[in-house]
N, C-alpha and C positions, 0 to 999 in steps of 0.2 A: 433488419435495419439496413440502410445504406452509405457504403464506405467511400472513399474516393480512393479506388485502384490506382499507383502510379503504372508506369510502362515497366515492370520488371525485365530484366534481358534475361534470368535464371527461371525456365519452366517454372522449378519448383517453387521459388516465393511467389511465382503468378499463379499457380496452383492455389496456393494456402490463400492467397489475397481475395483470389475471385470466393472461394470457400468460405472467407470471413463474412464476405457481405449481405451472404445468407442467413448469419445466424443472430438467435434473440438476445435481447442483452444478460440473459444466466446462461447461455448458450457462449457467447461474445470473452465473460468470467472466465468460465471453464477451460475454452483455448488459452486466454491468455497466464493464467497459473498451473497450465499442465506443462509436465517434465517427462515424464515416463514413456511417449510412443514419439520417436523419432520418427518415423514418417508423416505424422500429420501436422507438426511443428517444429518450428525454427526455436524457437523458445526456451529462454531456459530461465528457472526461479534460482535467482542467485542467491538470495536469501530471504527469510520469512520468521523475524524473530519479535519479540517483545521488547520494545524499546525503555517502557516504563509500565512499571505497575506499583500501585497505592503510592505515589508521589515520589515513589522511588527509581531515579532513572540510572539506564547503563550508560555509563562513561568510556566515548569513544578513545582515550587518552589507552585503556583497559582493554577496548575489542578486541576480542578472539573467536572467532569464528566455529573453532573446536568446542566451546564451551555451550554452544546453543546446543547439542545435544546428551549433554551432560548435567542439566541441573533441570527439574520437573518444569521448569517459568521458560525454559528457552529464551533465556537471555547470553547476551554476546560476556556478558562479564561478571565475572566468579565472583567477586566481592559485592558489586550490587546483590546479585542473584540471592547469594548469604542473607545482606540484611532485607531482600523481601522476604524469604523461607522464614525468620525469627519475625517480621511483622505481619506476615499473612496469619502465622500461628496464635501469636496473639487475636487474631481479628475475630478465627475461628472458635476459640476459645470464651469469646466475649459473644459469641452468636453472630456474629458479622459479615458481611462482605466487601473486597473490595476490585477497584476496574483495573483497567491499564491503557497503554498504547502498541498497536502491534504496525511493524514497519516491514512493508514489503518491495523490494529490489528484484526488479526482472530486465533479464539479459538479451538480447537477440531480437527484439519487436523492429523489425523492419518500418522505414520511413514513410508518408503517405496516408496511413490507416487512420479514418477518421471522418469526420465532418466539419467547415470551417462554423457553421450554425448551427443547425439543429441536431446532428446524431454527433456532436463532440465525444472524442475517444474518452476524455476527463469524464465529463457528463456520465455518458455509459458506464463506464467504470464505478463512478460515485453510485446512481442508479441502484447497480449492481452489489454493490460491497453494502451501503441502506436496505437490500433487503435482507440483509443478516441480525438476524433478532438481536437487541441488546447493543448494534452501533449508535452511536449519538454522534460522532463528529466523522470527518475526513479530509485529507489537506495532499495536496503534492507539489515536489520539491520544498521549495521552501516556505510554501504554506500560507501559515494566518504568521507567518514570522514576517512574509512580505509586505503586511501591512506597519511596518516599523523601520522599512529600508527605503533608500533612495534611489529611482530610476535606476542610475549608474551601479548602483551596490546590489541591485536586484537582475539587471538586465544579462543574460549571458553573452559572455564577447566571443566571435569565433575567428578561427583562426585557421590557414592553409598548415598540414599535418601531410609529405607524400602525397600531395597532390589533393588529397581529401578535408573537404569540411569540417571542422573540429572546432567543440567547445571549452571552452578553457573551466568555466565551471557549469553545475547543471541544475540551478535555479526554478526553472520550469520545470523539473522531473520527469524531464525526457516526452513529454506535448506540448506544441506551440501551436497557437492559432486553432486550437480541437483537435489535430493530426497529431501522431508521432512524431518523432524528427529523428528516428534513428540512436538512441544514446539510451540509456537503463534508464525505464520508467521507475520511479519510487515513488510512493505512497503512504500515509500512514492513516492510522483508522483508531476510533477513540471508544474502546467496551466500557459501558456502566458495569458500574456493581448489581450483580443479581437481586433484586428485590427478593428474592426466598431466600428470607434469613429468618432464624429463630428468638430475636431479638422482639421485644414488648414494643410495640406501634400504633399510634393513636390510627384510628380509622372509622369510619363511621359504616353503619347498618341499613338495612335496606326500609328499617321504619327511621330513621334519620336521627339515630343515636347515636 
């Protein structure tokens, strides 16, 4: 794919930039959700947790960041997490299954990376997270929520921060225009319920019974 390098003044983001624009878009994924090798990435996965599941969502009022690896749902919050663990059990029990929302925060994406048309970073991304069996949606920043706000209630304001460019909120989930813009991309991505359930379902046969 091809990305629009800025002029980095640090070898190493120019390193990693000209690198990116090499790669396929599950290739493009992989850099940008790896943590673990410090030399090939600036990046860092801030977090990666389950926002909601079976209509039951975490309440950011509740986040706690400790509790994502503390409860099987990786959820930010104890109490949600409880009443999914007594409704999934239920579901199970009834033969069932059910989805959720998982919401992903990444740190450190330098600005630039992207395309203003055709290889958009959103795009790619979306692209890439569609080819994970069992997605059905995906939104960033503020999403299909943006279709309910108003220019001014949706547009991010920026502001001089030490001489630096700075957003007051982050609306776009850190791409504008297909490029990055330097701020925590966030995303969130929508799993169905697994059709393989032991549940009684009308279905027809291959003589059209």
């Amino acid at each position: 794919m091809m990305l629009n390098c800025p002029r980095f003044e640090r070898p190493r983001e120019k390193a990693i930039c000209n690198g990116i624009e090499t790669l396929s878009n599950q290739e493009l994924i992989a850099v940008i959700l790896r943590t673990g090798n410090k030399e090939m990435s600036v990046l860092n996965l801030a977090s990666l947790l389950l926002e909601e599941i079976g209509g039951i969502a975490a309440s950011y009022d509740n986040f706690d960041k400790e509790q994502i690896e503390k409860n099987p749902f990786r959820m930010p919050d104890e109490k949600a997490a409880a009443l999914v663990e007594e409704y999934a059990m239920k579901q199970i029990e009834q033969g069932d299954s059910i989805g959720g929302i998982i919401e992903c925060v990444i740190d450190g994406m330098m600005p630039g990376i992207g395309e203003p048309v055709f290889d958009k970073l959103d795009a790619k991304l979306a692209q890439a997270v569609f080819s994970i069996g069992a997605v059905k949606g995906f939104e960033i920043g503020s999403g299909f929520n943006a279709a309910r706000l108003t220019g001014t209630e949706n547009n991010d304001a920026f502001y001089m921060n030490n001489g630096k460019v700075e957003k007051k909120t982050n609306n776009a989930g850190g791409i504008l225009g297909g490029m990055s813009d330097g701020s925590q991309i966030v995303f969130r991505t929508a799993i169905k319920p697994t059709p393989s359930i032991s549940s009684v379902q009308d279905t027809v046969n291959k003589d059209g019974e």
